[in-house]
TIMILUM-129570 format. One record per residue (C-alpha): residue number from 1; residue in one letter; x, y, z. Coordinates in Angstrom, 2 decimals. Example, Ala and Ser with C-alpha at 12.3 -4.5 7.8 and 13.67 -1.06 7.14 Angstrom:
TIMILUM-129570
+-----+----+---------+---------+---------+
:   i : aa :    east :   north :      up :
+-----+----+---------+---------+---------+
:   1 :  A :   12.30 :   -4.50 :    7.80 :
:   2 :  S :   13.67 :   -1.06 :    7.14 :
+-----+----+---------+---------+---------+
END
This chain:
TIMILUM-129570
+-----+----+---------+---------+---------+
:   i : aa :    east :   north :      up :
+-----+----+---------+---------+---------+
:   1 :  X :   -6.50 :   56.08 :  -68.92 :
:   2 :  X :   -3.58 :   55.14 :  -66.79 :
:   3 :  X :   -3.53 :   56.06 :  -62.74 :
:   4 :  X :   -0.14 :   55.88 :  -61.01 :
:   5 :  X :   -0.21 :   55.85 :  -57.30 :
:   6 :  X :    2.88 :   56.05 :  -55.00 :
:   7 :  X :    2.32 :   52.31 :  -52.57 :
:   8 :  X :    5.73 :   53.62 :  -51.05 :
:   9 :  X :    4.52 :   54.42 :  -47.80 :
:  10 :  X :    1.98 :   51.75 :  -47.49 :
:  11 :  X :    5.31 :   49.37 :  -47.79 :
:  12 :  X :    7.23 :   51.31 :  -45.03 :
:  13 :  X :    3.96 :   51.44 :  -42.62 :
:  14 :  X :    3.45 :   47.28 :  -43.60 :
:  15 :  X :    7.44 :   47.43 :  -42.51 :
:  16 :  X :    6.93 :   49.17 :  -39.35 :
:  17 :  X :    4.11 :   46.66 :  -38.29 :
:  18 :  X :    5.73 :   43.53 :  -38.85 :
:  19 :  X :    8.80 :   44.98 :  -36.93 :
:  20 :  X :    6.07 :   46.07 :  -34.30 :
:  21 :  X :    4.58 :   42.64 :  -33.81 :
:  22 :  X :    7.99 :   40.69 :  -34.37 :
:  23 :  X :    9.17 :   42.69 :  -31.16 :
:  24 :  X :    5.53 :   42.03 :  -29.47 :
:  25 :  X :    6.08 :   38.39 :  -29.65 :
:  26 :  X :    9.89 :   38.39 :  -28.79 :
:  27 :  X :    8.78 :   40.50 :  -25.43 :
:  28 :  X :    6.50 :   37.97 :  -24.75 :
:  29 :  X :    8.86 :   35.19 :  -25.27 :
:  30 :  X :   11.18 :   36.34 :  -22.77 :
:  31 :  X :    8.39 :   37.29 :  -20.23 :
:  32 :  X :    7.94 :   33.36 :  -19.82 :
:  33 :  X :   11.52 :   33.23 :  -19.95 :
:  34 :  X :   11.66 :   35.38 :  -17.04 :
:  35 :  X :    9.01 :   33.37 :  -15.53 :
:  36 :  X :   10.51 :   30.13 :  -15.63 :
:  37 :  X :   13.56 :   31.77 :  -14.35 :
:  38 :  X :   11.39 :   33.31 :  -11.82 :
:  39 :  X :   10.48 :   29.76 :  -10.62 :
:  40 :  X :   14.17 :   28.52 :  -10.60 :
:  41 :  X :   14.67 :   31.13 :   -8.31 :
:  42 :  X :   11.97 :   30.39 :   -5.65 :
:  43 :  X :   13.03 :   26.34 :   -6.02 :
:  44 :  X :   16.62 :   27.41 :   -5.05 :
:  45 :  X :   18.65 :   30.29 :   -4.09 :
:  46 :  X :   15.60 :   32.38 :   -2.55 :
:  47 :  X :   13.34 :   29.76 :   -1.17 :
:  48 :  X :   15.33 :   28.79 :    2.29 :
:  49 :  X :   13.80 :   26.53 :    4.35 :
:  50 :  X :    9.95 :   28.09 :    2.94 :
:  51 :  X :   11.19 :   31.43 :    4.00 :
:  52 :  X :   10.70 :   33.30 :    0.48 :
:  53 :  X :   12.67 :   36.38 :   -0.67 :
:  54 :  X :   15.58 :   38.26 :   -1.43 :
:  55 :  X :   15.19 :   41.75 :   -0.07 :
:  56 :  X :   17.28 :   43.17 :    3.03 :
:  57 :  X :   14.81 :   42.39 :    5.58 :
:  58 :  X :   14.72 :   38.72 :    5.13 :
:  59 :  X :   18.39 :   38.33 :    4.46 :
:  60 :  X :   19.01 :   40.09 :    7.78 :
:  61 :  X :   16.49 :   37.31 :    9.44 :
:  62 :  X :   17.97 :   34.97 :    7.69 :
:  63 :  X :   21.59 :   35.72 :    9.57 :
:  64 :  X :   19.98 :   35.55 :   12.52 :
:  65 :  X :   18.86 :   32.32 :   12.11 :
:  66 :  X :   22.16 :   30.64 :   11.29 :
:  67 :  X :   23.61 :   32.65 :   14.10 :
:  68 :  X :   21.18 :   31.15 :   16.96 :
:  69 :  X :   20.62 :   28.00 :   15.86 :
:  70 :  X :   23.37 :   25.92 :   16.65 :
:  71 :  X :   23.02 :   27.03 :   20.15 :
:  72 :  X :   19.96 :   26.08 :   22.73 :
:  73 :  X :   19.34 :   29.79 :   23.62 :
:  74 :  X :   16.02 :   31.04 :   23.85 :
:  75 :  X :   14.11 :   32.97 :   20.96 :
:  76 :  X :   11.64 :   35.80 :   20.80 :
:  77 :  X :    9.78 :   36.13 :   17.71 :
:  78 :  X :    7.82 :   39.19 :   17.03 :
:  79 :  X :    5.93 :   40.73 :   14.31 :
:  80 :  X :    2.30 :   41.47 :   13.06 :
:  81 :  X :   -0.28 :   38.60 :   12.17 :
:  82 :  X :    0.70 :   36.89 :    9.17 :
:  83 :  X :    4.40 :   37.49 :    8.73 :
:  84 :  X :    5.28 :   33.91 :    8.91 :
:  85 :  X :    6.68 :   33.74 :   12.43 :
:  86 :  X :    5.57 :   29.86 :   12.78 :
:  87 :  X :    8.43 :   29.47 :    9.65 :
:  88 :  X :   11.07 :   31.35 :   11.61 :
:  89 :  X :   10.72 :   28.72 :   14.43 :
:  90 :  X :   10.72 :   25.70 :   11.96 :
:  91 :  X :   13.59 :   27.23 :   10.09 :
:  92 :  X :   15.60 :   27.53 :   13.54 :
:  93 :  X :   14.71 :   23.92 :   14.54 :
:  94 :  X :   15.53 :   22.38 :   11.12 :
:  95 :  X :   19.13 :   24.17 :   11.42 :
:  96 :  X :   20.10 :   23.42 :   15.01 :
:  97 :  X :   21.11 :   19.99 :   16.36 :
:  98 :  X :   17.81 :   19.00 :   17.54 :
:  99 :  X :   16.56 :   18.60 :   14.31 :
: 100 :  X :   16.11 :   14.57 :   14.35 :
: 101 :  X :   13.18 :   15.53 :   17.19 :
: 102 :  X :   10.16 :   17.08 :   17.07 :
: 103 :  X :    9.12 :   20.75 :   17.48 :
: 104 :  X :    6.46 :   21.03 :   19.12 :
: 105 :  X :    4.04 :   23.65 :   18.23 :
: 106 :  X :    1.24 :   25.40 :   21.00 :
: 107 :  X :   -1.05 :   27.59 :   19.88 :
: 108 :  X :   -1.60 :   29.65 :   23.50 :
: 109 :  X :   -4.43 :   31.96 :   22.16 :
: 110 :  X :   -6.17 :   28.63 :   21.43 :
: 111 :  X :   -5.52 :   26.73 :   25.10 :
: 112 :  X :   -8.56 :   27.61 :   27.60 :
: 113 :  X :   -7.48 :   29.44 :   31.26 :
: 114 :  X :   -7.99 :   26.37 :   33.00 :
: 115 :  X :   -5.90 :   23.99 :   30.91 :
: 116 :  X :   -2.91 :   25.36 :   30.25 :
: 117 :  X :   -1.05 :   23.96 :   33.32 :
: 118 :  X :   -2.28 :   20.57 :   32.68 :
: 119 :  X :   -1.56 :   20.82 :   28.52 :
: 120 :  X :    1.81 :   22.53 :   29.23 :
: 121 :  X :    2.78 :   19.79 :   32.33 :
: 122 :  X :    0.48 :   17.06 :   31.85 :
: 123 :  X :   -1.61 :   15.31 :   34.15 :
: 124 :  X :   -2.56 :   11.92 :   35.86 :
: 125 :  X :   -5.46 :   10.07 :   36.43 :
: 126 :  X :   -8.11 :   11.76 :   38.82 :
: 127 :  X :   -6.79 :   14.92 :   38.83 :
: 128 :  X :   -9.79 :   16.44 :   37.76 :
: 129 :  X :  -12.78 :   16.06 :   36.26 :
: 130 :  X :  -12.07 :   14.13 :   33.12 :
: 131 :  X :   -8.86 :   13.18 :   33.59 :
: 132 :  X :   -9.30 :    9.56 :   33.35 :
: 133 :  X :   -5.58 :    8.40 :   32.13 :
: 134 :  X :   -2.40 :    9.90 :   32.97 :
: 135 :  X :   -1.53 :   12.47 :   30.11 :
: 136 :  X :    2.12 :   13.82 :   28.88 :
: 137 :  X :    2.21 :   17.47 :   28.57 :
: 138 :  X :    3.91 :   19.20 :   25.96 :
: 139 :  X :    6.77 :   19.73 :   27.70 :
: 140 :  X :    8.01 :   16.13 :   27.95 :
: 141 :  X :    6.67 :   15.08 :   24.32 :
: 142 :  X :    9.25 :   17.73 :   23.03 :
: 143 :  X :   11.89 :   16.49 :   25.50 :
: 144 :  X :   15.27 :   16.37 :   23.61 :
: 145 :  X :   13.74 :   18.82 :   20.51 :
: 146 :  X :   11.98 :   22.28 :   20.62 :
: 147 :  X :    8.59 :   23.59 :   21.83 :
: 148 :  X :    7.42 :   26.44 :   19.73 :
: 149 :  X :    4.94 :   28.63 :   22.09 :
: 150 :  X :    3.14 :   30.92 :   19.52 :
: 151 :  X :    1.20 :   33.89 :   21.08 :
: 152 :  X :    3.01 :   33.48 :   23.87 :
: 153 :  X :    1.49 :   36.99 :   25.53 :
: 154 :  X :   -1.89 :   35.04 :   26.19 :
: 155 :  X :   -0.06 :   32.89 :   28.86 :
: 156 :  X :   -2.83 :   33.60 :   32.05 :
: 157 :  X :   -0.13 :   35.74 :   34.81 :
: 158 :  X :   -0.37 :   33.29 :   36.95 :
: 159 :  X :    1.50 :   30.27 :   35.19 :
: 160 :  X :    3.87 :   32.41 :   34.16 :
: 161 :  X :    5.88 :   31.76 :   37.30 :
: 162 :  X :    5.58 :   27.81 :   36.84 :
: 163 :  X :    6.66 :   28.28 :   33.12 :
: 164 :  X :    9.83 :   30.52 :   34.38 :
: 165 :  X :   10.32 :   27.64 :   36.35 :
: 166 :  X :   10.92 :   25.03 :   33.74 :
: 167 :  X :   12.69 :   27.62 :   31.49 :
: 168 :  X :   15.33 :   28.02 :   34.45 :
: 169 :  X :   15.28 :   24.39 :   35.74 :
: 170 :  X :   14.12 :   22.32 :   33.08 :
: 171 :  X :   11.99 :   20.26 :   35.70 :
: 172 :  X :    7.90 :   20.39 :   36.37 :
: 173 :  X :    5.54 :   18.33 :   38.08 :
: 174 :  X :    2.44 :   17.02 :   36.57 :
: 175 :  X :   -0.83 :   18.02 :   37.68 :
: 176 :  X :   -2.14 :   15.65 :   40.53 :
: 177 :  X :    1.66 :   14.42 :   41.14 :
: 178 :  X :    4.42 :   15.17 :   43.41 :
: 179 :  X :    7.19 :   13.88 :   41.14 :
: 180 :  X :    9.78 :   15.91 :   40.09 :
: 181 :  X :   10.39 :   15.28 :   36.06 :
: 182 :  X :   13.37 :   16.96 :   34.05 :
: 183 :  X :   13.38 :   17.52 :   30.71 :
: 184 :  X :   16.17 :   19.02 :   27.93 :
: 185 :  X :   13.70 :   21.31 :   25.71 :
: 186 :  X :   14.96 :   24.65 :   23.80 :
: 187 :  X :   12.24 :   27.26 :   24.04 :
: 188 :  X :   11.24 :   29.76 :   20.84 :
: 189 :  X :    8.28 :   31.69 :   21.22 :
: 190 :  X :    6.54 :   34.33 :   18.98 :
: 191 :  X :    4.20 :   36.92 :   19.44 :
: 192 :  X :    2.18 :   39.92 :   17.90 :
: 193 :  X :    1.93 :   42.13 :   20.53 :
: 194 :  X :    4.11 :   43.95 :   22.64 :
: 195 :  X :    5.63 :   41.81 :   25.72 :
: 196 :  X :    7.29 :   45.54 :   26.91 :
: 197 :  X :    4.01 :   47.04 :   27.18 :
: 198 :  X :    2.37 :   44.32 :   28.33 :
: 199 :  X :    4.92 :   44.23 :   31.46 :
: 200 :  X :    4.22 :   47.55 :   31.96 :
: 201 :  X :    0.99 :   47.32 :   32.58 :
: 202 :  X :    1.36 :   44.27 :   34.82 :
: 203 :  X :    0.18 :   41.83 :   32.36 :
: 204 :  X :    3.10 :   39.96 :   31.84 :
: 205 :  X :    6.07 :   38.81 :   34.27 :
: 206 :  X :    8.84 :   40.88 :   33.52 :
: 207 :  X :   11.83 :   38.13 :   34.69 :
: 208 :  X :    9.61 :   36.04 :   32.12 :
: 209 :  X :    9.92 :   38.27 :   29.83 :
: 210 :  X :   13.91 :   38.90 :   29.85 :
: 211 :  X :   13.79 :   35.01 :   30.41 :
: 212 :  X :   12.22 :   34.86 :   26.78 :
: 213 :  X :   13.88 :   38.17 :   24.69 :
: 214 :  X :   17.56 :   36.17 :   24.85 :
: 215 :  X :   17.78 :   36.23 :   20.97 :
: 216 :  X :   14.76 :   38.78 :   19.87 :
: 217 :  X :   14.28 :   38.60 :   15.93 :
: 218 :  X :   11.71 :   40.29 :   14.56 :
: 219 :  X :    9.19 :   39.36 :   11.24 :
: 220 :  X :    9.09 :   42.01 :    8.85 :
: 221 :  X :    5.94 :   43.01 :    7.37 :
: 222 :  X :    5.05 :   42.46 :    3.94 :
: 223 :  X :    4.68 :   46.29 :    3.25 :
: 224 :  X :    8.07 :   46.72 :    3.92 :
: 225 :  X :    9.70 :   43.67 :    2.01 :
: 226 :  X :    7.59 :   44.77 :   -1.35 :
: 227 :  X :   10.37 :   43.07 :   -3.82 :
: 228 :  X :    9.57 :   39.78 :   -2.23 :
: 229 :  X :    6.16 :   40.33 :   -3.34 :
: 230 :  X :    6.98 :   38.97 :   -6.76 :
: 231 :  X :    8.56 :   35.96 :   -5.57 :
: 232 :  X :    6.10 :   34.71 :   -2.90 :
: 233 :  X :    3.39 :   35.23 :   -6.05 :
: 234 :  X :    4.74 :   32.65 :   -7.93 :
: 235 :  X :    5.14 :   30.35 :   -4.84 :
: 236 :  X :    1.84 :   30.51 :   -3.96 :
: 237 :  X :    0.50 :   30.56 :   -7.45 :
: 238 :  X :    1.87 :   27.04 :   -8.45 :
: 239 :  X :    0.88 :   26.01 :   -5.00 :
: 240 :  X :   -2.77 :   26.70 :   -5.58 :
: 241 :  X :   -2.81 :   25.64 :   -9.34 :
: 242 :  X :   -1.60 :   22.51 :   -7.71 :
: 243 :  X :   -4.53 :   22.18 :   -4.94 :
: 244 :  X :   -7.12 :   23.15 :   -7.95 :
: 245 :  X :   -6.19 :   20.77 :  -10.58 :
: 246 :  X :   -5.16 :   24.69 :  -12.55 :
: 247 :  X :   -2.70 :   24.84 :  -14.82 :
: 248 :  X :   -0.60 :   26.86 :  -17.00 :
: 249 :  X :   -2.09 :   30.34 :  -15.21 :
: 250 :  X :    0.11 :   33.37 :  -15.37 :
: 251 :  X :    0.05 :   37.17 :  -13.66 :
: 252 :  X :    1.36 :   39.50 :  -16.23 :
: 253 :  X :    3.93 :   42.14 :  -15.03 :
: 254 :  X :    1.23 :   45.24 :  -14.77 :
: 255 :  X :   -0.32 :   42.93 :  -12.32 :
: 256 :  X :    2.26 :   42.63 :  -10.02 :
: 257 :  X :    3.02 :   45.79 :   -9.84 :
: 258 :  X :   -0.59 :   46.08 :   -8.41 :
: 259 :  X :    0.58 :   43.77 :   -5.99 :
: 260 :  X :    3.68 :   45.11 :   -5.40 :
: 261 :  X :    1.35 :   48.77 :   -4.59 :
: 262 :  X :   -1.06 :   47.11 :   -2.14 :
: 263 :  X :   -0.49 :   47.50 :    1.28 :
: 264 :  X :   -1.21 :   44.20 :    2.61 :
: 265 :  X :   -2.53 :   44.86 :    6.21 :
: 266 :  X :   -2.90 :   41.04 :    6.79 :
: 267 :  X :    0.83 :   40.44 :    5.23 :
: 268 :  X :    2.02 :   37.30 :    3.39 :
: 269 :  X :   -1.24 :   35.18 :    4.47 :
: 270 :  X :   -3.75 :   37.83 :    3.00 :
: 271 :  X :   -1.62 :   37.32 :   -0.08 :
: 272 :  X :   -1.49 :   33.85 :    0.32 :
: 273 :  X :   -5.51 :   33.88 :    0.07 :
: 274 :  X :   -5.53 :   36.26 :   -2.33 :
: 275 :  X :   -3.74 :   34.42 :   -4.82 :
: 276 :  X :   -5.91 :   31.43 :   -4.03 :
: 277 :  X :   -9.22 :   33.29 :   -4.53 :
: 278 :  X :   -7.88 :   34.45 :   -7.95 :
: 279 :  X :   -7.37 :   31.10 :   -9.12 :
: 280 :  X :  -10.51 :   29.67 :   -8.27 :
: 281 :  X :  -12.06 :   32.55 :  -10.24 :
: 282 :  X :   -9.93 :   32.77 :  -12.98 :
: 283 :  X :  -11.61 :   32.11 :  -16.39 :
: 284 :  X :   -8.75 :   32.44 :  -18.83 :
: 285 :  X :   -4.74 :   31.83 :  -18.67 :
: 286 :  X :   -4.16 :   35.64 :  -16.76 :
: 287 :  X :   -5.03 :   36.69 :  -13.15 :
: 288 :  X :   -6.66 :   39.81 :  -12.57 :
: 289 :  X :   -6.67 :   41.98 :   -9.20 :
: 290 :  X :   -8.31 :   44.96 :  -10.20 :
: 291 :  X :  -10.29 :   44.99 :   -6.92 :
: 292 :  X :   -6.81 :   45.68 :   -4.70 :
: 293 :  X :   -6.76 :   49.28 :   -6.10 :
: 294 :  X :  -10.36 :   49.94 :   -4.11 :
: 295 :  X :   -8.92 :   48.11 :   -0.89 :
: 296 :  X :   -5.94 :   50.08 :   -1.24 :
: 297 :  X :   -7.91 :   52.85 :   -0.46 :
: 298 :  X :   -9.56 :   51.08 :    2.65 :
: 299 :  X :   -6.04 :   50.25 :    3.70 :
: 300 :  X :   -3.05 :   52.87 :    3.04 :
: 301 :  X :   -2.25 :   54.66 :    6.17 :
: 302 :  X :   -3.88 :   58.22 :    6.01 :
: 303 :  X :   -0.15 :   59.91 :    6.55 :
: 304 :  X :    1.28 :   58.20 :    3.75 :
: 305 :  X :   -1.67 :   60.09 :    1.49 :
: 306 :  X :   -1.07 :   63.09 :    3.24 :
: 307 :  X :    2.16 :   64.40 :    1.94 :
: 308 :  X :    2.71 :   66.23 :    4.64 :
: 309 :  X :   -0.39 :   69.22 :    4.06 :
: 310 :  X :   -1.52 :   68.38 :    7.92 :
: 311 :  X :   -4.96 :   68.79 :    7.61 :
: 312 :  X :   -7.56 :   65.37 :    7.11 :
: 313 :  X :  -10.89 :   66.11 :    5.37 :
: 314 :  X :  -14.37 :   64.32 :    6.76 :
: 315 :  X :  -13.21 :   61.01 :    3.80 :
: 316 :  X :   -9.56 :   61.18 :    5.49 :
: 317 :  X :  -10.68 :   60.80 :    9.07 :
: 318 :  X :  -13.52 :   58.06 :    7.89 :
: 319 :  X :  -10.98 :   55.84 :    6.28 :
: 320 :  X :   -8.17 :   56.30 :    9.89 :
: 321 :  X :  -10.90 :   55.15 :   12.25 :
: 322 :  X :  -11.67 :   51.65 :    9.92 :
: 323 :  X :   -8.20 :   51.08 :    9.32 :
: 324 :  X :   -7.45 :   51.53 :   12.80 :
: 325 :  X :  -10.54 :   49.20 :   13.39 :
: 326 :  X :   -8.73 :   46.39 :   11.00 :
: 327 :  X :   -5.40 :   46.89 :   12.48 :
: 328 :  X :   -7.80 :   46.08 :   16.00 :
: 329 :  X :   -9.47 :   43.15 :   14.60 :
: 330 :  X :   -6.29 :   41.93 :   12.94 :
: 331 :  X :   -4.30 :   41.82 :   15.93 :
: 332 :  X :   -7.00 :   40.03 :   17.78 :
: 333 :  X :   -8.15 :   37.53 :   14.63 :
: 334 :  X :  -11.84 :   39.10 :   14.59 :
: 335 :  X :  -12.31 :   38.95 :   18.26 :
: 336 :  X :  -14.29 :   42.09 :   19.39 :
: 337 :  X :  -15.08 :   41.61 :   23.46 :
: 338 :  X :  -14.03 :   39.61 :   26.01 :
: 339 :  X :  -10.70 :   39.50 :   27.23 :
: 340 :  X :   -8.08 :   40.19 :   24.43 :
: 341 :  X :  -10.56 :   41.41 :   22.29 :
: 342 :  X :  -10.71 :   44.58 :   19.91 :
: 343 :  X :  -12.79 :   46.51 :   22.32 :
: 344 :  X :  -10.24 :   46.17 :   25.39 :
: 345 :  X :   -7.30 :   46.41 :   22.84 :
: 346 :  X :   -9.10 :   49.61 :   21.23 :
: 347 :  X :   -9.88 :   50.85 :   25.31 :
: 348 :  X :  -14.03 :   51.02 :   24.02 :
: 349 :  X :  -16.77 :   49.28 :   24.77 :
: 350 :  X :  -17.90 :   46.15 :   23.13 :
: 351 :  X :  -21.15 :   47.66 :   22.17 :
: 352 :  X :  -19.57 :   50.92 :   20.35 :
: 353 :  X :  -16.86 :   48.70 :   18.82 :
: 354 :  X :  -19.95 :   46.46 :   17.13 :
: 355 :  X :  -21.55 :   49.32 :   16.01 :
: 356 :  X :  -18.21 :   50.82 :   14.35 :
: 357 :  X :  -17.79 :   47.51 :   12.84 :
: 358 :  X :  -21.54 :   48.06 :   11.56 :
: 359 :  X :  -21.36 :   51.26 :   10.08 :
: 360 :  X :  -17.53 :   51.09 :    8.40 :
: 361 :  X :  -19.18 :   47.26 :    7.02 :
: 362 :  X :  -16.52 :   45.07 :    8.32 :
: 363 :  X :  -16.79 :   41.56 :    7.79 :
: 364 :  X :  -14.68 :   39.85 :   10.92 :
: 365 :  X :  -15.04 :   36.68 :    9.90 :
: 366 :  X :  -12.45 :   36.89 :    7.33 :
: 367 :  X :  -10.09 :   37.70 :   10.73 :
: 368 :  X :  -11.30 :   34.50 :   12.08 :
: 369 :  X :  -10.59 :   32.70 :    9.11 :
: 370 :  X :   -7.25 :   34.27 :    8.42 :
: 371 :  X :   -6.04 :   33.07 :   12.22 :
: 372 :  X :   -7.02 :   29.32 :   11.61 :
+-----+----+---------+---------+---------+
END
């Protein structure tokens, strides 16, 4: 007995696989292609002075930059936490002809009430408790560079005159001395809140304020800059395989989309940590961030889910009162009472605010963390 069979189509559908995985394995060839390309780009054309990207926004920032820093004028840098303000600064230093001095960075959210004249001015021996040498301020250690005053709406009201002072005259006195000192220091300042409001209210000096806002340049959020998203990835995932002894780790393209879709309420430094986390936990060659989907939903701005129908269910309303609790917590890097905390920010008391923070389970000491 002889059985013919026809093996025809088995040979086109062996055909058709072949062709399939041939074109599997070129794809993935030129995905690390792209990669490495990627990387170029960071190293070179997009990666100016640490200030990643290529989108609109940070072009636009960029200009302003190589506009204002050849001259001495004064610089207001604004934006939400995390936007890389601090960077801004450096950038405008490194690019301006004090750039063979220091900049001189204060943290003013970090300074106590009743030492900011003496850490601003200085100080000499006896005058005060604890001052047992004579002590340079900031002002004359940046003498001849820049001073970089970050949070610069937590300056108490009443130095703000002696600071308009030295912006004006470029001369101070130290604490506990009568001697007139001059100084040549260019000013740039950031902060996260709003100066306007803030003189409106009568907490902050508005001749200060137009004494500050010469050049204004603001730091675009994250969420609006998403096609730098890619870009910063890769900067800050060879920067953490680098501080973990990791190496060879990659984020496949579906992946950054899901970066790309996050919101990123705490901006380029929630990414930052992001990344990091992922590559301490990583157990093979591919990051994961399946987890940013369920934030997402923590985090998205309720009108942007909306589409417009006007009307917020029970769920809708729950998740607007704990973002508008992070975007609280955020702006005052997890502090709930006292002054400039989320409480007097949020116009509640401290004791409501904790028990909000209780029942939406919000952890602020990743805020803490995230301001350090």
């Amino acid at each position: 007995m002889v059985i013919f069979r026809d093996i025809s189509q088995k040979k086109t559908d062996r055909k058709r696989l072949l062709e399939a995985l041939a074109e599997v394995e070129q794809l993935k060839n030129q995905l690390e292609l792209e990669n490495a390309y990627l990387q170029e780009e960071i190293n070179s054309e997009f990666n100016h002075h640490q200030i990643i990207g290529k989108s609109a926004a940070v072009q636009h920032i960029l200009q302003k930059i190589q506009l204002v820093a050849p001259t001495d004028s004064t610089v207001l840098i604004s934006g939400e936490s995390g936007t890389g303000k601090e960077l801004i600064a450096r950038a405008i230093h490194e690019m301006s002809r004090r750039s063979n001095r220091s900049l001189i960075r204060v943290n003013c959210a970090a300074i106590p009430a009743d030492l900011f004249e003496s850490e601003f001015f200085g100080h000499t021996r006896g005058a005060f408790t604890g001052a047992t040498n004579d002590r340079p301020g900031r002002f004359e250690l940046a003498n001849g560079g820049t001073l970089f005053l970050d949070e610069v709406g937590e300056i108490p009201l009443h130095l703000q005159g002696k600071l308009l002072r030295v912006l004006q005259e470029q001369q101070f006195e130290r604490v506990g001395e009568s001697k007139t000192r001059h100084v040549d220091v260019r000013i740039i300042t950031a902060t996260n809140r709003n100066l306007k409001e803030q003189v409106q209210r009568g907490q902050f000096r508005e001749d200060l304020y137009f004494r500050l806002n010469v050049f204004p340049i603001e730091s675009v959020p994250l969420r609006d800059r998403r096609e730098d998203v890619p870009l910063l990835t890769q900067h800050f995932l060879k920067k953490s395989c680098t501080r973990t002894n990791k190496q060879d780790l990659k984020i496949s393209l579906s992946e950054l989309e899901k970066l790309k879709g996050y919101h990123w309420p705490g901006n380029i430094r929630e990414l930052e940590n992001v990344i990091e986390r992922q590559v301490i936990l990583a157990q093979g060659p591919t990051l994961r961030f399946s987890d940013l989907l369920a934030r997402d939903q923590q985090n998205v701005p309720i009108a942007d889910k909306e589409q417009g129908n006007g009307v917020l269910t029970v769920s809708d309303l729950k998740q607007q009162e704990r973002r508008n609790l992070l975007i609280a917590l955020e702006k005052c890097h997890g502090k709930v009472s006292g002054h400039g905390g989320a409480a007097q920010l949020l116009g509640i008391k401290p004791t409501t605010l904790a028990s909000r923070i209780r029942k939406h389970q919000i952890d602020t000491r990743r805020f803490k963390q995230n301001s350090n």
